[in-house]
C-alpha positions in Angstrom: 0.0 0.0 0.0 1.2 3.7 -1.0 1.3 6.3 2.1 -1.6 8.3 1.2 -3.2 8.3 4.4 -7.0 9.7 2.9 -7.0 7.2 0.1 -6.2 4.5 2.9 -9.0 5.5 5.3 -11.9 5.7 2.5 -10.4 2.6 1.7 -10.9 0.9 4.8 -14.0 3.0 5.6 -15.3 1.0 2.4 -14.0 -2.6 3.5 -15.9 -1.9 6.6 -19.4 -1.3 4.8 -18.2 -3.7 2.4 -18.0 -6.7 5.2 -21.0 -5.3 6.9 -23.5 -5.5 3.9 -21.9 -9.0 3.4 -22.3 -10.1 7.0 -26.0 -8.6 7.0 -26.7 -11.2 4.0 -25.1 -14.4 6.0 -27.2 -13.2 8.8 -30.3 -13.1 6.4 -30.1 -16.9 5.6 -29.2 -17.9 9.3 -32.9 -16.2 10.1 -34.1 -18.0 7.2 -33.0 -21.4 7.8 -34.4 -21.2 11.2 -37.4 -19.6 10.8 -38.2 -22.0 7.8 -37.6 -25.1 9.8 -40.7 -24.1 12.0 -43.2 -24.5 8.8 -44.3 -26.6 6.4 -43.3 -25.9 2.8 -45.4 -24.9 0.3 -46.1 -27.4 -2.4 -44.9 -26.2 -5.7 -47.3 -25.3 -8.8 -47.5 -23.0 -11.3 -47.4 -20.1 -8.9 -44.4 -20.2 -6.9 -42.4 -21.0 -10.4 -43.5 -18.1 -11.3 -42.7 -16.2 -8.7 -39.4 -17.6 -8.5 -38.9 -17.0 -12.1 -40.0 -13.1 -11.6 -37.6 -12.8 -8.3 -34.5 -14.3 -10.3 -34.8 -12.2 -13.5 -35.1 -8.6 -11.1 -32.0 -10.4 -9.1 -30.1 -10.8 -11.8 -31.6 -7.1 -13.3 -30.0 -5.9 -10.4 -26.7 -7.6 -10.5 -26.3 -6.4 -14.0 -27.3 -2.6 -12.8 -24.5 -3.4 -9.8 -21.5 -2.9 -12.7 -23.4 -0.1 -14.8 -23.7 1.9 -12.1 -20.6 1.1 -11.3 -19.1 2.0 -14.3 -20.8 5.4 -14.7 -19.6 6.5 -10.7 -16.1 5.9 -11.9 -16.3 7.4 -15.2 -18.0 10.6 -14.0 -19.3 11.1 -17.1 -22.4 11.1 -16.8 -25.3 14.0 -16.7 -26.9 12.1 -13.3 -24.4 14.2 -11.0 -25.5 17.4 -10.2 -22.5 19.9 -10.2 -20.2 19.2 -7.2 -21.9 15.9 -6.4 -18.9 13.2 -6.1 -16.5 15.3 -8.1 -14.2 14.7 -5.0 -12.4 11.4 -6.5 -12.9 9.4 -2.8 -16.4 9.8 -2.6 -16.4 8.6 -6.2 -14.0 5.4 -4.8 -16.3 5.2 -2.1 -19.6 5.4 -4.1 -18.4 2.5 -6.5 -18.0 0.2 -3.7 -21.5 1.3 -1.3 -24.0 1.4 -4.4 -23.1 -1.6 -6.3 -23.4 -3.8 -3.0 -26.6 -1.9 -2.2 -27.8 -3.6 -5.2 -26.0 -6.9 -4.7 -28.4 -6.8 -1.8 -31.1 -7.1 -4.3 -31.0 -11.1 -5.1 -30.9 -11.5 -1.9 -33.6 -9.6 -0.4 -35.5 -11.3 -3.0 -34.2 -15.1 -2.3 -35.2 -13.9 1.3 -38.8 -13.0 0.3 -39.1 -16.3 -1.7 -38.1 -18.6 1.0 -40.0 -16.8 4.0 -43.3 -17.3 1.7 -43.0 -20.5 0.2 -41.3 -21.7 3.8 -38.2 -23.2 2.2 -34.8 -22.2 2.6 -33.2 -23.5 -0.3 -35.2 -20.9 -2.2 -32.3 -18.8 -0.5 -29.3 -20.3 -2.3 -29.2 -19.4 -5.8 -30.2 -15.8 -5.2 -27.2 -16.1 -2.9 -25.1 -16.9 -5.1 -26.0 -14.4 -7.4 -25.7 -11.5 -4.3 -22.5 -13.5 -4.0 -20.8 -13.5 -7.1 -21.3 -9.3 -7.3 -20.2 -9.2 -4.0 -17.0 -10.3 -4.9 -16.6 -8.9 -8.2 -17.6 -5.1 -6.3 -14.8 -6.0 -3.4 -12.5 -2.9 -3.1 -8.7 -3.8 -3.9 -6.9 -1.1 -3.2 -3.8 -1.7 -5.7 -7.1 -1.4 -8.4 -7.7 2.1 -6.3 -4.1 3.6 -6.7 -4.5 2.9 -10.4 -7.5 4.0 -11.2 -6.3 7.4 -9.2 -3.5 7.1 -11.7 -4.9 7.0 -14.9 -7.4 10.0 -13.9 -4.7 12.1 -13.1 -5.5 12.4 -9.4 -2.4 13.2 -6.8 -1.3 10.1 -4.5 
């Protein structure tokens, strides 16, 4: 790691919400599990594959919007900002790690729904995955941090 204490503490600041948000999703399928053990499942029909089909495509919507948005925070290119907002290029490190989770929170939240109505917790496990997978891809690094500072010309 390089000595520039402010990019180091947004970068921990960040691994903390980072681990949090993840922690928040291990501690949704612990309530889950339990709380699913006390019912009886639903029987599948036509219904619940459809609702599972409905949850998965907006999960995976939102895994997909996870590296737009992404994207567009980094490149600051875009008309969304108003003038000022996240011009400041830590906020804009920052941002790219909080909003894409945010959304990797999505599948999730979903999976969640799904198993606390149908009363079965492996309806939890894909969207997991899926939650996982961004997760991990979003996961600040800081070596990727100093270089994207780099190439846009920002002082370290």
């Amino acid at each position: 790691m390089s000595d520039h204490p402010q990019l180091k503490m947004v970068y921990q600041q960040s691994l903390i919400i980072a681990l949090a948000m993840i922690i928040g999703c291990v501690l949704f399928g612990i309530m889950v599990t339990i709380l699913s053990l006390k019912g009886t499942a639903i029987e599948p029909n036509s219904q619940t594959g459809s609702f599972r089909l409905i949850a998965g495509v907006l999960g995976l919507s939102a895994l997909a919007a996870s590296f737009m948005v992404k994207n567009i925070i980094l490149s600051g290119s875009s008309n969304i900002f108003q003038p000022g907002f996240m011009k400041d290029p830590f906020s804009r490190l920052k941002m790219s790690v909080i909003i894409p989770f945010a959304l990797c929170e999505g599948p999730v939240i979903f999976g969640l729904v799904i198993a606390f109505i149908l009363k079965n917790p492996w309806d939890l496990i894909l969207p997991s995955l899926i939650g996982c997978i961004g997760f991990f891809s979003h996961f600040p690094k800081y070596q990727e941090w100093e270089e994207w500072m780099k190439s846009n010309k920002h002082i370290l």
